[in-house]
Structures are given as structure tokens and as C-alpha cells.
C-alpha positions in Angstrom: -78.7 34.9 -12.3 -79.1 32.0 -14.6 -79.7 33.0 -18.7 -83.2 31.1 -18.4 -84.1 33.1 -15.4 -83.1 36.3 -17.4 -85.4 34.9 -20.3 -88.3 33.8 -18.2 -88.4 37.4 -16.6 -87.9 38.9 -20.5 -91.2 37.0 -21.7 -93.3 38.3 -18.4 -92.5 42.0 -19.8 -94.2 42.5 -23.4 -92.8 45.9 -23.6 -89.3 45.2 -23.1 -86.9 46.5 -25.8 -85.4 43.4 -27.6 -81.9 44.9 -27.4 -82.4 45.2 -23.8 -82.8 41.6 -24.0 -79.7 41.3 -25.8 -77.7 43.7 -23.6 -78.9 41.3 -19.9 -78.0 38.4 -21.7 -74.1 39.9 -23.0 -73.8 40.6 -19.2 -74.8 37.9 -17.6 -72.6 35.4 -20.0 -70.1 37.5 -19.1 -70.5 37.9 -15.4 -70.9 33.4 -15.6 -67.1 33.8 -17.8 -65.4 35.9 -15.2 -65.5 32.9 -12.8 -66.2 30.0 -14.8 -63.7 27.1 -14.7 -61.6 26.8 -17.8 -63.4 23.4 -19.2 -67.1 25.4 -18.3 -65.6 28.7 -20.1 -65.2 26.4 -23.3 -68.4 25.2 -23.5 -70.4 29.1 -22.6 -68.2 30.1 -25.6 -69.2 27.5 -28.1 -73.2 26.7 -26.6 -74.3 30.0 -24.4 -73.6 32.5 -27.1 -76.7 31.7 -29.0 -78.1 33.9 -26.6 -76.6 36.7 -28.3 -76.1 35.9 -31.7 -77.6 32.9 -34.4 -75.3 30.3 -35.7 -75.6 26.8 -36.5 -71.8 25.9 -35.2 -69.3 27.6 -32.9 -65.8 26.7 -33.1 -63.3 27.7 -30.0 -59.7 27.5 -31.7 -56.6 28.0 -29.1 -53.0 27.8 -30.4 -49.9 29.4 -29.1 -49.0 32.9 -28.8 -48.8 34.8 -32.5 -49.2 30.8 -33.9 -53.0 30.4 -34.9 -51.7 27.8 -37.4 -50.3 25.4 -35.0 -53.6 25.7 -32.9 -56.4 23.1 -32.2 -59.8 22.7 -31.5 -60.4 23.2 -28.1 -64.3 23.3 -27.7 -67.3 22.7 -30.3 -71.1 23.7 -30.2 -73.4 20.9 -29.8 -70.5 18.4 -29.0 -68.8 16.6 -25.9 -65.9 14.7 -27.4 -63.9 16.3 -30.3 -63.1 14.4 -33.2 -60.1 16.1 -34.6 -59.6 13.7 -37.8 -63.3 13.8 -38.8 -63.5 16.2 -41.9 -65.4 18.8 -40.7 -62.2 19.4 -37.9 -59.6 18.6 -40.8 -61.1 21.4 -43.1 -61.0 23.7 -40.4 -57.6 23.5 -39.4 -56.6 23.9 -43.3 -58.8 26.8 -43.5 -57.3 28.8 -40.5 -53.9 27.4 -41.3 -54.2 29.3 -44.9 -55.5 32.3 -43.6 -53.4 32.7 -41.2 -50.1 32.7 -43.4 -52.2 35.4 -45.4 -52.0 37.4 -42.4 -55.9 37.9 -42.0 -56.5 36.2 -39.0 -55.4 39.5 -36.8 -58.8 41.3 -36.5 -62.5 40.2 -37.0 -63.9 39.6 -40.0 -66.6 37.7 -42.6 -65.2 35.1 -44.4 -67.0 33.3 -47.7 -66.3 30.6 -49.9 -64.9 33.8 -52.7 -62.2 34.6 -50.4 -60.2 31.7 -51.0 -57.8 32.7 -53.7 -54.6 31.3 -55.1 -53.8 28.1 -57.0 -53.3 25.6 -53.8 -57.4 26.7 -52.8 -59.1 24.3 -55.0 -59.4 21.4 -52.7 -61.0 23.5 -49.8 -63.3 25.2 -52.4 -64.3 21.7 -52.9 -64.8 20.4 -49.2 -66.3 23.7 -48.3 -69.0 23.1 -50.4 -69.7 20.1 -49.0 -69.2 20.7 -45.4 -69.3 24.1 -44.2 -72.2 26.7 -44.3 -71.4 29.8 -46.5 -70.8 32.6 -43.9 -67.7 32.1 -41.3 -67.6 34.7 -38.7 -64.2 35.1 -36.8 -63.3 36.6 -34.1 -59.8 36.9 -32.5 -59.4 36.4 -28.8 -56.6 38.6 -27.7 -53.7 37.4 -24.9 -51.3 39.4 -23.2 -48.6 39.3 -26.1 -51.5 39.3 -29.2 -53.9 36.6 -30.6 -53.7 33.6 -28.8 -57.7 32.0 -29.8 -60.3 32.8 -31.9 -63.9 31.8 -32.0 -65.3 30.9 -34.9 -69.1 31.6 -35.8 -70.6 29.2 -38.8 -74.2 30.2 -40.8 -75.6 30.0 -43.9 -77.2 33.5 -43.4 -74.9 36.5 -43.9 -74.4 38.3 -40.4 -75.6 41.7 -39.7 -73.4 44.7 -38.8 -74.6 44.4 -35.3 -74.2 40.8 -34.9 -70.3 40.8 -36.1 -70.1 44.1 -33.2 -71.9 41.8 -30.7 -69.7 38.9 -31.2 -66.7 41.0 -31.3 -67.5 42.0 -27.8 -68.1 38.7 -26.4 -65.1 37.7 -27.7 -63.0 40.6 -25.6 -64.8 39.6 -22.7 -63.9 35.6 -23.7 -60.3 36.6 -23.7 -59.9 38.2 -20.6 -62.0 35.2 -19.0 -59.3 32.4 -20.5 -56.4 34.9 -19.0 -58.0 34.0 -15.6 -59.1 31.0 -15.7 -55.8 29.4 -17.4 -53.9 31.4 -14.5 -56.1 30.4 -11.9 -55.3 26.6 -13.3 -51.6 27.4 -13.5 -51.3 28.4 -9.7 -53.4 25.5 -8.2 -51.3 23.0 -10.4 -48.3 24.7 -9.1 -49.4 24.7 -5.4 -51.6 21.0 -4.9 -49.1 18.2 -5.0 -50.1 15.7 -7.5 -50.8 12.3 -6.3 -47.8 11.0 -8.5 -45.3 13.7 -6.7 -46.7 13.1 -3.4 -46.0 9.3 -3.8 -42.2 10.1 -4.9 -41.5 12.5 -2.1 -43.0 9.6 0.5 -40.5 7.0 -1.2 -37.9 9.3 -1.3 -38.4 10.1 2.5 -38.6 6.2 3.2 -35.4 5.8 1.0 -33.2 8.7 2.7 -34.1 6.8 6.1 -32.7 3.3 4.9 -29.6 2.5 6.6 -26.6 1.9 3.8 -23.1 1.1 4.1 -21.5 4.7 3.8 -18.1 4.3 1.4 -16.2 6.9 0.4 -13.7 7.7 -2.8 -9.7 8.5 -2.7 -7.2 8.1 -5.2 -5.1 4.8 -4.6 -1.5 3.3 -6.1 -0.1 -0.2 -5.9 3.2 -0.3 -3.9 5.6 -3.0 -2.9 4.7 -4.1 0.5 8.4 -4.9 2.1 10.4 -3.1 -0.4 14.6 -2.6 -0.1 16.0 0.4 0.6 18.8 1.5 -1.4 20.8 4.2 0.0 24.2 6.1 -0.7 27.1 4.5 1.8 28.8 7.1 0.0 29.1 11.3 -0.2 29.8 11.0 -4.1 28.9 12.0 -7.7 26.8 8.9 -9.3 28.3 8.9 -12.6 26.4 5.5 -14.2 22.9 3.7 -13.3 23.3 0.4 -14.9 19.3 -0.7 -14.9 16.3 0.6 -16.2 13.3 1.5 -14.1 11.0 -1.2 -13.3 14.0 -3.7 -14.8 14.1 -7.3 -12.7 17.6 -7.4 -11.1 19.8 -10.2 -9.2 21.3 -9.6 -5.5 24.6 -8.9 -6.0 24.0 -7.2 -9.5 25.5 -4.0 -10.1 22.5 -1.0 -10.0 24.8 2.2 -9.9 28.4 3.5 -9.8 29.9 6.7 -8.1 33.0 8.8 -9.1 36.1 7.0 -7.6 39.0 9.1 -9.5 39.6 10.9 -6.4 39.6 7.9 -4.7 41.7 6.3 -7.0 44.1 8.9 -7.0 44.5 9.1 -2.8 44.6 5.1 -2.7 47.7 5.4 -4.8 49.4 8.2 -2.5 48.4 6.0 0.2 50.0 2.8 -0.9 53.0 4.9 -2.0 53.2 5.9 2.0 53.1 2.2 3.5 55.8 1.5 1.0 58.1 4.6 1.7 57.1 4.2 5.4 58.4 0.3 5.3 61.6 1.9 3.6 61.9 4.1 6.4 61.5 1.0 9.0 63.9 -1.1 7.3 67.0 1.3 7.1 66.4 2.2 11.1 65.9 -1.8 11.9 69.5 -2.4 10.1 71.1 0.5 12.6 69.1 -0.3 15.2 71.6 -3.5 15.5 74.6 -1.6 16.2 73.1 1.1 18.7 71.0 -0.2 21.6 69.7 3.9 21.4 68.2 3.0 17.9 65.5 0.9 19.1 63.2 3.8 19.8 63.4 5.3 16.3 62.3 1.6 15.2 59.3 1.4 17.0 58.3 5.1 15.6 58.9 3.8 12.0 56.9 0.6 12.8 54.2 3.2 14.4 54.3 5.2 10.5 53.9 1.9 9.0 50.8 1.0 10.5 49.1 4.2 10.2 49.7 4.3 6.5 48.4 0.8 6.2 45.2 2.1 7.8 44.6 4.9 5.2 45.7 2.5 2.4 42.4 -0.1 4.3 40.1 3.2 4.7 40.1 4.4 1.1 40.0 0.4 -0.4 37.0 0.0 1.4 35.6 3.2 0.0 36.4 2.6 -3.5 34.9 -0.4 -2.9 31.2 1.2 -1.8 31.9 3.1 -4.8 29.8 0.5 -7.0 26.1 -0.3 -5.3 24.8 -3.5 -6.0 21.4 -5.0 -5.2 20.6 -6.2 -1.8 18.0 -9.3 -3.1 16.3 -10.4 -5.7 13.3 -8.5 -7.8 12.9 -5.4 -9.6 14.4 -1.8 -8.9 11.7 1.1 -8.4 12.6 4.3 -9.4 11.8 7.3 -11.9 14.4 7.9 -14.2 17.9 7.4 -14.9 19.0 10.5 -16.0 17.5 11.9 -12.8 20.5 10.8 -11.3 23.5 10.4 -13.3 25.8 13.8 -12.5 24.4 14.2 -9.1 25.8 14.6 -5.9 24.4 12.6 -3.3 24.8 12.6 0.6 25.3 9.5 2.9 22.1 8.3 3.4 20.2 9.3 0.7 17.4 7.2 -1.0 18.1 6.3 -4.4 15.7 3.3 -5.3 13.9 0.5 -4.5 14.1 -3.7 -4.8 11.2 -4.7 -4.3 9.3 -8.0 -5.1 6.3 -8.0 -7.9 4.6 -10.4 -6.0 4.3 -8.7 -2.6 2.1 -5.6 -3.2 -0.3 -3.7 -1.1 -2.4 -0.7 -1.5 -1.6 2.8 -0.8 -4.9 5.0 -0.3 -4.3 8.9 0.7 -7.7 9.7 2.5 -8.7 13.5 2.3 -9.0 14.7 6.1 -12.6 16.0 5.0 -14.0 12.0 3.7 -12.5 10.6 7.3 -15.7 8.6 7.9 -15.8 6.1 11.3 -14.9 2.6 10.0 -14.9 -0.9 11.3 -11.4 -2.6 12.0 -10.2 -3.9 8.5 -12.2 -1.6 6.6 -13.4 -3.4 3.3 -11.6 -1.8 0.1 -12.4 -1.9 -3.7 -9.7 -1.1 -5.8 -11.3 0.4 -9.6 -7.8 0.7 -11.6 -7.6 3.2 -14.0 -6.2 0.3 -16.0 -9.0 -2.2 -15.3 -12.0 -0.2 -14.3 -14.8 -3.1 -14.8 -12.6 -5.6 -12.4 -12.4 -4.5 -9.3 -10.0 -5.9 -6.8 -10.7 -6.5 -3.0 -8.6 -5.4 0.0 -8.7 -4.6 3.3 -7.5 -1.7 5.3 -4.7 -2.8 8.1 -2.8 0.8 8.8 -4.2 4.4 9.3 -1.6 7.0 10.0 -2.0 8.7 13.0 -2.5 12.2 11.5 -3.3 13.7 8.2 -0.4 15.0 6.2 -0.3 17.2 2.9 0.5 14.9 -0.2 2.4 16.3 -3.4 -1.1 17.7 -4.7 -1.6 20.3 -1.8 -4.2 17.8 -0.1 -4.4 17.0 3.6 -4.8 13.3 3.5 -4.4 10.2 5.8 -2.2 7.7 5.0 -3.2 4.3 4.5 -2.2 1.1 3.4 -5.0 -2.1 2.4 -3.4 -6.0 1.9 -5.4 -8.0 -0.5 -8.0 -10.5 -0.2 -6.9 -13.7 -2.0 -6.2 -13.6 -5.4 -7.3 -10.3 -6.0 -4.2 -8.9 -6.6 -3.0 -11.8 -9.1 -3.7 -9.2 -12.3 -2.2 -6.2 -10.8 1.4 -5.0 -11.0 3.2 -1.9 -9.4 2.3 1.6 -9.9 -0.6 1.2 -11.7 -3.2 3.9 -9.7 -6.7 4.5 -9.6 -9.8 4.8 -6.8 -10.5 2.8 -3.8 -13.0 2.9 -2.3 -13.3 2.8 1.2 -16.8 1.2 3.2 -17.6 3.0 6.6 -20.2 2.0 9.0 -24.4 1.5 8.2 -26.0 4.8 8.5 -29.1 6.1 7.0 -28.8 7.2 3.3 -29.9 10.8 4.0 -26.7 11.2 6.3 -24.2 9.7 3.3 -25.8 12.1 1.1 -25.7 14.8 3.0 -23.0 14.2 4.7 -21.3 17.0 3.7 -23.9 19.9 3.8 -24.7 18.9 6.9 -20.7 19.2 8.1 -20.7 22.6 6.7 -23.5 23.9 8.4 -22.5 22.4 12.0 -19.4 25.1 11.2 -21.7 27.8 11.4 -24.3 26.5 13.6 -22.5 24.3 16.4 -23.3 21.9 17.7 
């Protein structure tokens, strides 16, 4: 039932008791509250309550919890828009911004131009004389963790014991009305879409459907593309590497040298043999010309001759593997020196590299789990760690056939990218970084969720 109905129906009973009156209309203002919307709930507070009690201006003020200084106006009597810089608002908000860091803002009270004490008070002495009435009636509006509003009642006439009660009472029943309404507001926000969010989830459904090139990342190094092997001809101790890593070098030029005092040392015993063993041949050729029976012993000594000859070739051929010089021209690859000199090495076994700076490719190791279908000649952009801002361009010519585990404990393919003209021309060997490696279109939801959507195929199948 409407208030004017209430008071219509009041007027056709001339023996009704006037604080029956007052009593309908506390109830029906706050049976309208309990499921008024949160803008209509502002203006019953500040217009409706002259039902109840007489004032000539009604202020809502809302603020945060346990802050009433950092509040605002939120609704005013006899007014649609707020203007929060006109002085009547400013005043206001000084006036409950003192009293509340006084403290007195916790529980309902009278407040008069004589209760503003202290040495900063002058200026609103002054501007309360000129813009507010003399009695101020406030009334706290309690939240779920203390004061988080207050209504405040303006008159020139001092307010009755009863009126302050009545007000005090609407302004329980006010509180409890903003709980609901500001959590009825908070769940419908939460649950309707706003047109804004229901535009970005349309464009991010049209997005996720646009077909992309899918790429992915692995860590890359520059290598020499037709590199020479240097190996051991030799089962030695290398005593002396006579270049530097990454040093140019000659073919022909010395690189490293093995032990050869053992060598050495047998050549000489060797040598010492064939001569003895000549000795030997000579002495039975001399009586071999007197005794036809001698010849036999001749051809023995001639048969001791040639094998110590042979030993004396073997070991001067290797002493003379015993010094390992470059196959070609270009620069030796390797890690370090000292890695090397005092160790034994087998036939066989790698030592370095020759290689040419000019003839570089790209080594990529794929993990097994980012093996994405790609065209023949994959496109490649090399970011060096060196160089990140200049990328360089290759393409993809060998894939190994299965994935391996690299020295970082990854399964990874192997595979090796030539580069596009000149984009290699600022480059050098070794220098590492990411490639990155362009797959097939697809839609962009699939390259983002590529690998959610692997994970769960392991648990779902297929």
C-alpha cells in the first residue's frame, strides 16, 4: 500500500490516534525499503521520511566500512543531480570529516553549531551560519562490520525525544534495506554479462577460429656445414696442441703433437737391427764363395735383413703420424687446450674440427613434445642471443629420423636449416639462440591450446 493511500484512509477516520498514523506510515516505508532498488532506496531515505519526522533537508552519506570521512553524498532531499562542489555539499563533508576523527560519529546524536570546538573550527562556525539550519540530527546506518552510512536530518527546530527514537529506527530498518539491495546489485552484475564482455568474448571466439601459421620455439647453434674431421691415426699421449680454439689455420699446419720417445727409442733398436743384420749378410756372402753349402745361410741373412728394414719403415711412418696437421684451410673447432694435453687417446678418436667460417648452417634440437606437422623446407627464424632484434632466415632441409636425448636430459629431434641469402653474412660459429620453427595454418585456438588439448587426449583417447 502506497503512503498516500495510507494517508487518504488516515483523514477518513477522525478518531484515529496520531501515533497510529506514525506507526502505518514507519511500516509501510519500511515494507517499500525491503524491496526497493538501491537508486529508489536513496531517494525513500532522503524524500519519504517526512512522513515520519519534519526536516527541511535530508542528507544520505555512504563511505566505506569504519571510514565515514572518506564517504560521499549519495542521495539529497528535494534534489536529482548532486552537486558535490556547491558549498552546502563542501561544508558537509568537512563537518562529518571532523566529527568523525572526534570519534562521535558511532551512535545517534543532536549536533549544534556549540559543538564545534577546537582552534581549526572557526571557518565552519562561519559557513554554518550561513548555510546550515541550527539542529543536525544523525543517525548511523550500521553494515555487517560497523557504520558504513549515515543519514543526516537538517532543521531549525530542536528535535523531540521521540523524533530522534523514530529516526533511529528508520535508520535500522534503512541499513538492513542497503545490505540487500547492494547484494542483490552485486549478484546480478556478477551473473548478466555486460554488453562490453559479451562483445570481447564474441571477438575472442571469432579470433581463436582464425587460421594462423602455428611456429614453434627450440634452442638453436650455428655450426660449420661440411666441417673436417680430425682424428687420432695414432694410440698415443698428446703432449702439445699448437692452436687456439677458434684460431684460423693453414692445410698442412701443425695442430697437435703425440709422445714419440717410445717411438724414438724402438726406431733406433730397429735401425741398429738392419745394420747388425747387413753385418750378418755380408760375413756369410764372403764364405758363401768358397762353400757351394753356404748359399742357404745367405739367403736366411738376406731374409733377416729385409724384415728389420720393415720394422725400421713401420715405426718411421709412425713417428711420422706422431705430429697431426690440418687437412685444409679455415679455423679449428674445439673447446679447450688443456682438455687435451696429457691425455691418452685411441685410434680413431675425434679431437677437432677445420671447418670453414663461411659455410655455416643451423643446428635446431626440437623437443619431441613441440613436433608440429610442417611443410617441406620448413621456414626458420634464427633470434641470436647475440643479435635478438635481427633475425636471420633459414630453412629446414634434414629432420632426424627419431628423437634422441641431448646433453640437457631432453628428448629432441635433430635438425639442421641452410640459410636464405645473405642472412647469414653477420653470423659466426657458435653463437646460439632460438629458432623458430613455422608449421602448417591451423586455427589459433588449436596453437594455443595445443598443449592442453594433447594432455587431455592422454587421459581421454581418442
Amino acid at each position: 500500500m502506497a503512503v498516500s493511500q495510507i494517508r487518504s484512509k488516515q483523514a477518513d477516520t477522525p478518531q484515529s490516534d496520531p501515533r497510529l498514523h506514525t506507526l502505518a506510515n514507519l511500516l509501510a516505508l519500511e515494507k517499500r525499503m525491503r524491496w526497493a532498488k538501491l537508486p529508489e532506496l536513496r531517494f525513500v531515505a532522503v524524500n519519504e521520511l517526512k512522513e515520519i519526522v519534519t526536516f527541511s533537508q535530508a542528507i544520505l552519506w555512504e563511505h566505506p566500512q569504519g571510514k565515514p570521512a572518506r564517504g560521499q553524498i549519495t542521495a539529497l532531499s528535494n534534489v536529482a543531480v548532486i552537486d558535490r562542489t556547491a558549498p552546502f555539499a563542501l561544508l558537509t563533508h568537512h563537518l562529518i570529516r571532523h566529527w568523525a576523527k572526534r570519534g562521535e560519529l558511532a551512535a545517534t546524536r543532536v549536533f549544534t553549531i556549540d559543538d564545534l570546538t577546537g582552534t581549526d573550527t572557526s571557518k565552519l562556525v562561519t559557513d554554518w551560519k550561513e548555510w546550515l539550519p541550527k539542529y543536525l540530527l544523525w543517525c548511523p546506518l550500521n553494515g555487517p562490520k560497523g557504520a558504513a552510512a549515515g543519514l543526516l536530518l537538517l532543521r531549525n527546530q530542536p528535535f523531540a525525544e521521540g523524533e530522534v527514537s523514530l529516526s533511529a529506527t528508520f535508520a535500522d530498518a534503512l541499513s538492513h534495506a542497503l545490505i540487500l539491495a547492494k547484494s542483490r546489485q552485486s549478484i546480478v552484475r556478477a551473473v548478466r554479462p555486460s554488453r562490453a564482455g559479451l562483445i570481447i568474448t564474441v571477438a575472442a571466439l571469432i579470433a581463436l577460429a582464425i587460421p594462423i601459421r602455428s611456429s614453434v620455439l627450440a634452442p638453436a647453434e650455428i655450426v660449420a656445414s661440411d666441417p673436417s674431421l680430425v682424428r687420432s691415426p695414432v694410440e698415443a699421449v698428446i703432449t702439445e696442441v699448437h692452436v687456439t680454439p677458434n684460431s684460423p689455420v693453414t692445410q698442412g699446419q701443425l695442430l697437435v703433437s703425440y709422445d714419440a720417445s717410445e717411438l724414438r727409442a724402438r726406431l733406433r733398436i730397429a735401425e741398429a737391427a738392419v745394420a747388425l743384420a747387413r753385418t750378418e749378410l755380408r760375413q756369410t756372402a764372403q764364405n758363401a764363395l768358397g762353400d757351394l753349402r753356404a748359399n742357404a745361410e745367405v739367403v736366411s741373412a738376406e731374409g733377416r735383413v729385409r724384415t728389420a728394414m720393415l720394422e725400421v719403415g713401420y715405426l718411421t711412418e709412425r713417428l711420422s703420424k706422431t705430429e697431426l696437421r690440418s687437412p685444409r684451410d679455415g679455423i679449428a673447432v674445439f673447446q679447450d687446450a688443456f682438455d687435451w694435453i696429457g691425455r691418452p687417446v685411441s685410434v680413431g678418436e675425434r679431437i677437432m674440427l677445420v671447418a670453414d667460417p663461411n659455410q655455416t648452417e643451423l643446428e635446431i634440437q626440437l623437443a619431441a613434445t613441440d613436433r608440429i606437422p610442417m611443410p617441406d623446407q620448413a621456414q626458420v627464424a634464427f633470434f641470436s642471443d647475440a643479435a635478438p632484434a635481427a633475425p636471420a632466415e633459414a630453412q629446414v632441409h634434414y629432420i632426424s629420423y627419431r628423437a634422441t636425448k641431448t646433453p640437457t636430459d631432453v628428448i629432441a629431434y635433430r635438425m639442421t636449416a641452410q640459410w636464405m641469402d645473405g642472412s647469414s653474412s653477420s653470423l659466426t660459429l657458435g653463437q646460439r639462440g632460438t629458432a623458430k620453427i613455422y608449421g602448417a595454418r591451423q586455427p589459433l585456438a588449436l596453437q594455443v591450446f595445443r598443449r592442453p588439448i594433447a594432455a587431455l587426449r592422454k587421459w581421454l583417447g581418442r
